[in-house]
Kinemage of the C-alpha trace (Angstrom):
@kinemage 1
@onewidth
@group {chain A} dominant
@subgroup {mainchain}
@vectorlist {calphas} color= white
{ca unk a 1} P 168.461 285.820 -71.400
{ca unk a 2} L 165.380 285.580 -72.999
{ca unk a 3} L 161.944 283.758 -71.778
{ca unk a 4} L 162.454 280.938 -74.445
{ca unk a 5} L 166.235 281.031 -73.683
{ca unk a 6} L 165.505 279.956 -69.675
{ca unk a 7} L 162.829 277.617 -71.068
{ca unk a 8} L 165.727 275.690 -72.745
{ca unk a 9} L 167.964 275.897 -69.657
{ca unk a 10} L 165.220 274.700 -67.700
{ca unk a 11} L 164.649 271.738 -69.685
{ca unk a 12} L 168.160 270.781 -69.636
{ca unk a 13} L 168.280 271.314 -65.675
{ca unk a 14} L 165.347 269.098 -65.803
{ca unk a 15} L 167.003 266.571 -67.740
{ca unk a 16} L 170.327 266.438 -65.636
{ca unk a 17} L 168.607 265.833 -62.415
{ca unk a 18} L 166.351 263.308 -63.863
{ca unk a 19} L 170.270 261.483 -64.549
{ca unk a 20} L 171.629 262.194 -61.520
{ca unk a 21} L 168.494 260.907 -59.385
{ca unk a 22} L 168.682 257.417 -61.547
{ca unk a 23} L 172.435 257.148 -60.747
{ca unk a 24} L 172.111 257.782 -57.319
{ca unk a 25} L 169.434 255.196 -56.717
{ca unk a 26} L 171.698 252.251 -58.109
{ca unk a 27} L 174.946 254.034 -56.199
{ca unk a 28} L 172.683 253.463 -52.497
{ca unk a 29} L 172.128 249.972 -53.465
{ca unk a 30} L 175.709 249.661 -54.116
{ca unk a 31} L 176.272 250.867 -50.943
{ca unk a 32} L 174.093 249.541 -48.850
{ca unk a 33} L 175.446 245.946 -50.391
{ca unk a 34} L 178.704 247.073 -49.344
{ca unk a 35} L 177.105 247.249 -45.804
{ca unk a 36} L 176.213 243.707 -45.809
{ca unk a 37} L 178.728 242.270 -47.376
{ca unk a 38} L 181.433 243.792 -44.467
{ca unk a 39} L 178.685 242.068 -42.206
{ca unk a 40} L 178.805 238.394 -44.070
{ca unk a 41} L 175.175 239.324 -44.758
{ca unk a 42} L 175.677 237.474 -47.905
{ca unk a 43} L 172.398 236.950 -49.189
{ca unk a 44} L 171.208 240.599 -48.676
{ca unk a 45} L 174.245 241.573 -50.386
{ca unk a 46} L 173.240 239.964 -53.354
{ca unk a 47} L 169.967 241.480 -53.692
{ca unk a 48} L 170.974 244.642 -53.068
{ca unk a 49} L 174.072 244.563 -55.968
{ca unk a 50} L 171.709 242.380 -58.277
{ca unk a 51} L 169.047 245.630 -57.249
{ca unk a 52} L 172.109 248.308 -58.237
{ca unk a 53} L 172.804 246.367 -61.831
{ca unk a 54} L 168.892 246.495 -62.655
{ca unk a 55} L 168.386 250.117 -62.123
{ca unk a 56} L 172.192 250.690 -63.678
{ca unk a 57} L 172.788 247.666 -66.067
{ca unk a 58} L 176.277 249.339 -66.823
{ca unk a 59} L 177.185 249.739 -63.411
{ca unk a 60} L 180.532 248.108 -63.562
{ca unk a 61} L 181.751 247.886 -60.000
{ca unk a 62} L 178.068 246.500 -58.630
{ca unk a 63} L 178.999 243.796 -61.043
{ca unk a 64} L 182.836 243.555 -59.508
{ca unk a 65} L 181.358 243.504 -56.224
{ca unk a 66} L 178.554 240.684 -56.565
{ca unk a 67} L 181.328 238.736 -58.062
{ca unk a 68} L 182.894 239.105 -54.323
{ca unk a 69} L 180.090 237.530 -53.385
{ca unk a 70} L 180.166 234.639 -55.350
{ca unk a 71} L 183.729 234.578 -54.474
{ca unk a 72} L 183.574 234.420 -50.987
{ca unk a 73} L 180.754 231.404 -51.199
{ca unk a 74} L 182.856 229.761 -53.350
{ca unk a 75} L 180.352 229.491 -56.866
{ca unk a 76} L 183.264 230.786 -59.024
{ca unk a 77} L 181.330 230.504 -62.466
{ca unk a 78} L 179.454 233.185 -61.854
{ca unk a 79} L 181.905 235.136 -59.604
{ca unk a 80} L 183.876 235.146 -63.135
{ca unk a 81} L 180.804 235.927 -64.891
{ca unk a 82} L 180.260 239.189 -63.253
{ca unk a 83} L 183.787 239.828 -62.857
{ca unk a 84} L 183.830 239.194 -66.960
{ca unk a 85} L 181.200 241.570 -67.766
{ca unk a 86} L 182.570 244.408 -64.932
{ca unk a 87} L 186.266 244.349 -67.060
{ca unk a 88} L 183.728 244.325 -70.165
{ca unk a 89} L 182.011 247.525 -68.987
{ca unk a 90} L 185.129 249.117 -67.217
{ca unk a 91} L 188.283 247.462 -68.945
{ca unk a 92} L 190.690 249.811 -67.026
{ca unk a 93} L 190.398 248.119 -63.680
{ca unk a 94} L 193.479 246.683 -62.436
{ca unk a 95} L 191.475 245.271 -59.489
{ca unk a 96} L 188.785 243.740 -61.523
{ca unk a 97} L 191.408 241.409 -63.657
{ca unk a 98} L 193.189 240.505 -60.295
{ca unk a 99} L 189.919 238.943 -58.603
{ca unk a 100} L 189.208 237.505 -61.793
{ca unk a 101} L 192.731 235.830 -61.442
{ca unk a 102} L 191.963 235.147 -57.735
{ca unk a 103} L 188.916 232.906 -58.545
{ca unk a 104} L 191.044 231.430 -61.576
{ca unk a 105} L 194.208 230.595 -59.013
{ca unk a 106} L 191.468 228.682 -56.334
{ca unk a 107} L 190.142 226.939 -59.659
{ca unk a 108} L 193.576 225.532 -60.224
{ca unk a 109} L 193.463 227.565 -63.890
{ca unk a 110} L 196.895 229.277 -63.412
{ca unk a 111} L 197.489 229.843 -67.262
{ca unk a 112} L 194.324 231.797 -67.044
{ca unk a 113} L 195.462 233.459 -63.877
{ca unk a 114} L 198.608 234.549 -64.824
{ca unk a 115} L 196.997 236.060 -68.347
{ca unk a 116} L 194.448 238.128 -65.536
{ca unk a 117} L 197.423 239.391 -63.353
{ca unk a 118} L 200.096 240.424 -66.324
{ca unk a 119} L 196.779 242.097 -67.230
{ca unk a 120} L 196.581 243.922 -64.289
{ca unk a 121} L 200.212 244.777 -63.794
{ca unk a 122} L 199.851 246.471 -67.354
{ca unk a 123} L 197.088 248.255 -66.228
{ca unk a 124} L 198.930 249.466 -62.982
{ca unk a 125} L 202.427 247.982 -62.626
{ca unk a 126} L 202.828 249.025 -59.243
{ca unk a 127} L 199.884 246.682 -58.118
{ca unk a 128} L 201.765 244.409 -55.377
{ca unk a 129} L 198.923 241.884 -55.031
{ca unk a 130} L 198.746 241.126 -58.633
{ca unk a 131} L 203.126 241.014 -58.799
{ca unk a 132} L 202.594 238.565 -55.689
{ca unk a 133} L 199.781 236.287 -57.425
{ca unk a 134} L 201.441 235.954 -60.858
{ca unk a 135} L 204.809 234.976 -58.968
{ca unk a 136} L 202.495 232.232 -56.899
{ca unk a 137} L 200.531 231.290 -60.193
{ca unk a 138} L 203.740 231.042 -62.155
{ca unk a 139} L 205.253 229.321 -59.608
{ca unk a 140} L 202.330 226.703 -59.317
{ca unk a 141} L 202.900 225.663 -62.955
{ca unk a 142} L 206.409 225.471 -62.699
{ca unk a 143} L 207.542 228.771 -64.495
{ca unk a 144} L 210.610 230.539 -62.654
{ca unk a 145} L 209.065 233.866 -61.675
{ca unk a 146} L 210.759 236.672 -63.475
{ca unk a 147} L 213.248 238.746 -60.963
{ca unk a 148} L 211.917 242.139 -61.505
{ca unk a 149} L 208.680 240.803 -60.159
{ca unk a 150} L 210.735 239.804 -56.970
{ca unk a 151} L 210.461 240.348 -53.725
{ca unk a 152} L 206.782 238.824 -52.955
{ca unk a 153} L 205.668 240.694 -50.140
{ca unk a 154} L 206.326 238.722 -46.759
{ca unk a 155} L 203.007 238.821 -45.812
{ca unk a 156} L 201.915 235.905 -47.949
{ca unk a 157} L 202.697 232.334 -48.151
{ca unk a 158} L 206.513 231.017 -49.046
{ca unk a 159} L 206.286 230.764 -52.909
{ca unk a 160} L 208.289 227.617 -52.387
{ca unk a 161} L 204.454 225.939 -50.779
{ca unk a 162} L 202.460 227.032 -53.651
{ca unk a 163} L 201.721 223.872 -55.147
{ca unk a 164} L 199.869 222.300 -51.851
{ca unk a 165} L 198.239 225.489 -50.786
{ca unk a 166} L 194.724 224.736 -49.304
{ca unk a 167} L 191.507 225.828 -50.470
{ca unk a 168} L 191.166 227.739 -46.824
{ca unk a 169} L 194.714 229.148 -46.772
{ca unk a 170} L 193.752 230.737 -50.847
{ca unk a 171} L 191.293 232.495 -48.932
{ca unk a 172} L 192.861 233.487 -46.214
{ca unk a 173} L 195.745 234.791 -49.148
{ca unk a 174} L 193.285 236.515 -50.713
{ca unk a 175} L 191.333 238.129 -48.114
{ca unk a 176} L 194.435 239.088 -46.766
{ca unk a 177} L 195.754 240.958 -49.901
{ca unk a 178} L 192.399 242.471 -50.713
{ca unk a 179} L 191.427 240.024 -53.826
{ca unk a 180} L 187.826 239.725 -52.990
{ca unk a 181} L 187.300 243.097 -50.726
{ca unk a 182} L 187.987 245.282 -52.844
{ca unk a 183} L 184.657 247.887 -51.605
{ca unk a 184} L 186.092 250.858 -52.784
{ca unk a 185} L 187.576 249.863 -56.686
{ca unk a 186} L 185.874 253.070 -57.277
{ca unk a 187} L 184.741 252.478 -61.448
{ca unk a 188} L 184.990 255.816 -63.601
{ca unk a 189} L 182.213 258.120 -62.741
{ca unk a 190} L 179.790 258.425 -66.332
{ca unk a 191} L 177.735 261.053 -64.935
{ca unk a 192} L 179.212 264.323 -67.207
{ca unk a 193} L 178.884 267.790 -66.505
{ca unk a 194} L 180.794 270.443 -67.930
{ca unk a 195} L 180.494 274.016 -68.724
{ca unk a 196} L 183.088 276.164 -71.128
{ca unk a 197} L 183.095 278.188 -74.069
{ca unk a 198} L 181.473 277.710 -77.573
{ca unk a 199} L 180.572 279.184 -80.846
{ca unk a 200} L 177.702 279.050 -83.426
{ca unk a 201} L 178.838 279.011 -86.419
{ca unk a 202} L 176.596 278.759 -89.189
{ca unk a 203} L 175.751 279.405 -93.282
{ca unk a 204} L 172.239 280.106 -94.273
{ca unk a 205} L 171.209 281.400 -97.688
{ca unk a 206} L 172.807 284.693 -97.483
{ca unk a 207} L 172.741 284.561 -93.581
{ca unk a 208} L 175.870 284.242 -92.010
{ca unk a 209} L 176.430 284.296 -87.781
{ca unk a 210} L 179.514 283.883 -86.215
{ca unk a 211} L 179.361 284.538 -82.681
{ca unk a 212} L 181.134 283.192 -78.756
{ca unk a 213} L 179.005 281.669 -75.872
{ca unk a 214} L 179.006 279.573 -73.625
{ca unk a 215} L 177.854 275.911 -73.126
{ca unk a 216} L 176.524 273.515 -70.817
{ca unk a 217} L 176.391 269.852 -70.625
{ca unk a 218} L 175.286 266.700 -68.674
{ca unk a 219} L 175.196 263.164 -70.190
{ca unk a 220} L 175.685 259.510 -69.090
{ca unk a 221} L 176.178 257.672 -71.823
{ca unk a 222} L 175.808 254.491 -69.219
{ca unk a 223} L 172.699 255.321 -67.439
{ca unk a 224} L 171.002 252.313 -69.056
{ca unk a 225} L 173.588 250.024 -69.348
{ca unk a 226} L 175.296 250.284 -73.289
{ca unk a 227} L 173.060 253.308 -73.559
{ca unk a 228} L 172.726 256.530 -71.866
{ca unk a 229} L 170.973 260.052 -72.038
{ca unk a 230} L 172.497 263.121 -73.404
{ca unk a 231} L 171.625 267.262 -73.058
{ca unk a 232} L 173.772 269.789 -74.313
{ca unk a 233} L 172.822 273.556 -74.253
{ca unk a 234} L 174.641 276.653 -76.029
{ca unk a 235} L 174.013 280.195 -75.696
{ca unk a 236} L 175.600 282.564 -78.108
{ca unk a 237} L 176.083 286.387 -78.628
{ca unk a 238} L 176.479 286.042 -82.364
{ca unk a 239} L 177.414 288.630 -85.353
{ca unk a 240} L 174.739 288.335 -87.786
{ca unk a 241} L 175.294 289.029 -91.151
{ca unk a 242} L 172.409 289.514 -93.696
{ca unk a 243} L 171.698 291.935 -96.497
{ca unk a 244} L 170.805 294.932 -93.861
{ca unk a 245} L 174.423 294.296 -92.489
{ca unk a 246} L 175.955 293.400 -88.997
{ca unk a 247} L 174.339 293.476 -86.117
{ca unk a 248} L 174.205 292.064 -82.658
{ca unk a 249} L 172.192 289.345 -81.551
{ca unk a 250} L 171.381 286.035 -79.500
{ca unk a 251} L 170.772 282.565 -79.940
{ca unk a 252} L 170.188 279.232 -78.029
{ca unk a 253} L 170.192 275.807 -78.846
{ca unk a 254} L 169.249 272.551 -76.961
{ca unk a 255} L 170.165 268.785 -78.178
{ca unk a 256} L 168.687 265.592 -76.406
{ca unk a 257} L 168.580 262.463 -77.176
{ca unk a 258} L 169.912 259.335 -76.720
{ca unk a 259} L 174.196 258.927 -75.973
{ca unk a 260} L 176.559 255.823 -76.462
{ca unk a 261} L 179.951 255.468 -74.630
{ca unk a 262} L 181.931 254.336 -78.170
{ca unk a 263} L 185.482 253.924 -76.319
{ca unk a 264} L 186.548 254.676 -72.202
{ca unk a 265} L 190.041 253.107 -70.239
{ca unk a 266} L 189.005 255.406 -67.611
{ca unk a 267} L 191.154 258.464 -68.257
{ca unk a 268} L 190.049 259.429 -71.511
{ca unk a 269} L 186.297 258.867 -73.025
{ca unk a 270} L 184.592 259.361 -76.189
{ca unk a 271} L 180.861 259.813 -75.890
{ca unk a 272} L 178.743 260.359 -79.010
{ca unk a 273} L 174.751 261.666 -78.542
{ca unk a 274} L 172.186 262.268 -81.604
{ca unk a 275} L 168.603 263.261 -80.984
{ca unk a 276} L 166.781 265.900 -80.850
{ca unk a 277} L 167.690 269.873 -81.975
{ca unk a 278} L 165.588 273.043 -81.306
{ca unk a 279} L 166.917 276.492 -81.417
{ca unk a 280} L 165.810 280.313 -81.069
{ca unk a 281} L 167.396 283.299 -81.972
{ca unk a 282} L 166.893 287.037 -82.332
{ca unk a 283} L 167.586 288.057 -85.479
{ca unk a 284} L 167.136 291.832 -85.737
{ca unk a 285} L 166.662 294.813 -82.726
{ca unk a 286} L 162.885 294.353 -82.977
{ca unk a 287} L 163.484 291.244 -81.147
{ca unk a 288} L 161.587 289.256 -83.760
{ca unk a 289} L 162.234 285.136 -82.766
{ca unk a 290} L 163.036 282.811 -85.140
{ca unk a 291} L 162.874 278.698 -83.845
{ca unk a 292} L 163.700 275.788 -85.565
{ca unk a 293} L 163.934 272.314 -85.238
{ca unk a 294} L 165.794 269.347 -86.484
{ca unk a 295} L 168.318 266.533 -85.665
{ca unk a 296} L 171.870 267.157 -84.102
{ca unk a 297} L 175.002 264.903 -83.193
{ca unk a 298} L 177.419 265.347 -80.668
{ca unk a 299} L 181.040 264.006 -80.322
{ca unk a 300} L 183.117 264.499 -77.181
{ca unk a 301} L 185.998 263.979 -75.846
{ca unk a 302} L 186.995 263.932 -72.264
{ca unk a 303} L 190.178 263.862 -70.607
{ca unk a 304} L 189.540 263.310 -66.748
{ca unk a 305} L 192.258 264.526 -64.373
{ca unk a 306} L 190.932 262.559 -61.275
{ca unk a 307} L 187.715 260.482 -60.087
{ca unk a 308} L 186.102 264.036 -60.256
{ca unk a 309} L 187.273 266.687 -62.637
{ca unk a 310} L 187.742 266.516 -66.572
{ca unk a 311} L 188.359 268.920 -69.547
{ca unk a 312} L 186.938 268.514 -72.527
{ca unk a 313} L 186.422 268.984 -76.589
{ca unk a 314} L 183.107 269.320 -78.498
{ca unk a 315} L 181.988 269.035 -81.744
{ca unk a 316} L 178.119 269.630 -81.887
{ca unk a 317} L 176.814 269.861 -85.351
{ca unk a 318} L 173.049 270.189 -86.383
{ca unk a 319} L 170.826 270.547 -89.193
{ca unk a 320} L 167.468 272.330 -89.306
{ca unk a 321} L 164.692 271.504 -91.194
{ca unk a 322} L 162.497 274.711 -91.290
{ca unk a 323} L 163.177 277.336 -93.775
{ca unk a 324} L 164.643 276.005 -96.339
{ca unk a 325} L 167.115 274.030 -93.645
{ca unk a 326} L 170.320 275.274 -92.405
{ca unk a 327} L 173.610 273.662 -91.041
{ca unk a 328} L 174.742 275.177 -86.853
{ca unk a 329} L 177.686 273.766 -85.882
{ca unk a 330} L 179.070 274.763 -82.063
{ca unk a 331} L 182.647 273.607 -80.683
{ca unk a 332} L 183.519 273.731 -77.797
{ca unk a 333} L 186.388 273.491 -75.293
{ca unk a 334} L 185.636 273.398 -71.037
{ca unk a 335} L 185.946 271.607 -67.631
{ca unk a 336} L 183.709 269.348 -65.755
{ca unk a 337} L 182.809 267.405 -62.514
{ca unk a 338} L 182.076 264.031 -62.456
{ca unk a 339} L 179.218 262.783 -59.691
């Protein structure tokens, strides 16, 4: 690899840790809130989650877990507030729409409760809390629970009392089945990096490269909330084809820019970055460079396996201006970690 080659991995190293060391900030106010809150140190809690959501605006469990704050001391507008905007951010959280219904069933709002728990049964139909709270909010308004939601765990209240439970046993119900701590409703990781296998492929005048490489990634397309940072860097051995003939050669390419999460339920995501193209190349064995710049756009998609690992598909095309301008497109198919 060339000197201008590491110079573009280095700058996308650069770039990755600068997202990873933003991330982790929010993530040790998260859990250092946690802390607090398993200590009733309410008011410490808050800071500390309302400290997270600054430095992460899109952080979508620091918002589920302030809203177990406000749950807990009993200000349930803006317990659903933050549990509204966490389902916003992260809409594939079974918990999130069963404390949501939690706060709704102490309000008395069972039609709204039950919509929050049939929500969260769809999300994950083996959810037993949420099955036990829409029997107990259906059964509150007078609705005959349906029979495959039967039995309700024994560990709760007798359905049949519903109607004249306390204010201090709804608690105790919901302590008890985990409704407001739920510490560990562990949110979708958005910190992306993956690694795989790419080619340029590109038509220039009478220029044509077709070559394999590989490709490296990192992006959060959350890291500021509805907006994130992208870097994506390709190095190719390509076949170059000009009126001399074929020969061998080498080429790298580096987009940043900016990156916007445009659809996620938490097991498959579709990030799309634009910014920022440069690329270098060797065009001939007298290792003469060519560089260009321009504008490039991204599209991924990413299929994630488990909190950690993904696999993904690329489609990184870019246009130079220099030289009359040019079109370099690179696909790409790999795996990732999540962190």
């Amino acid at each position: 690899m060339t000197k201008k080659a590491i110079i573009l991995f280095t700058v996308t190293a650069v770039l990755c840790v600068n997202i990873y060391a933003q991330s982790r900030s929010a993530q040790e106010y998260l859990n250092s809130g946690n802390t607090h809150f398993s200590n009733n140190n309410y008011d410490q809690a808050l800071m500390d989650y309302s400290e997270a959501i600054r430095l992460n605006p899109g952080y979508a469990i620091a918002y589920h877990n302030r809203g177990n704050v406000y749950n807990v001391i009993n200000d349930y507008d803006r317990a659903i507030a933050d549990y509204s905007e966490a389902i916003r951010l992260n809409p594939g959280s079974a918990n999130t729409y069963f404390s949501r219904a939690s706060v709704y069933a102490r309000r008395g709002d069972h039609n709204l409760a039950i919509t929050d728990y049939t929500a969260a049964l769809r999300i994950d139909p083996n959810h037993e809390n949420a099955r036990n709270g829409l029997v107990r909010a259906q059964t509150a308004l007078g609705q005959r629970p349906d029979e495959r939601l039967q039995p309700v765990s024994e560990n709760i209240f007798a359905v049949e009392t519903a109607q004249s439970t306390t204010q201090q046993q709804w608690q105790e119900y919901e302590q008890h089945e985990d409704g407001i701590a739920f510490f560990d409703d562990q949110e979708p990781q958005n910190n992306f990096f993956s690694f795989g296998a790419t080619s340029l492929i590109t038509f220039s005048d009478d220029t044509f490269l077709l070559g394999p490489g590989l490709a490296f990634s990192c992006n959060n397309p959350k890291l500021f909330g509805f907006l994130g940072i992208g870097t994506y860097l390709n190095v190719v051995v390509p076949m170059i084809k000009d009126d001399i003939g074929f020969e061998m050669g080498y080429a790298a390419s580096l987009l940043a820019g900016p990156s916007y999460m445009i659809f996620d339920n938490g097991v498959f995501a579709l990030p799309v970055t634009a910014g920022f193209h440069i690329s270098v190349a060797t065009p001939n064995d007298f290792g003469i460079f060519m560089y260009n710049f321009g504008a490039g756009l991204s599209l991924d998609f990413f299929w994630r396996f488990n909190e950690k690992w993904h696999a993904y598909a690329r489609v990184l095309a870019a246009y130079n201006f220099m030289e009359g301008g040019e079109f370099l497109g690179f696909p790409s198919l790999g795996v990732g970690f999540s962190f």
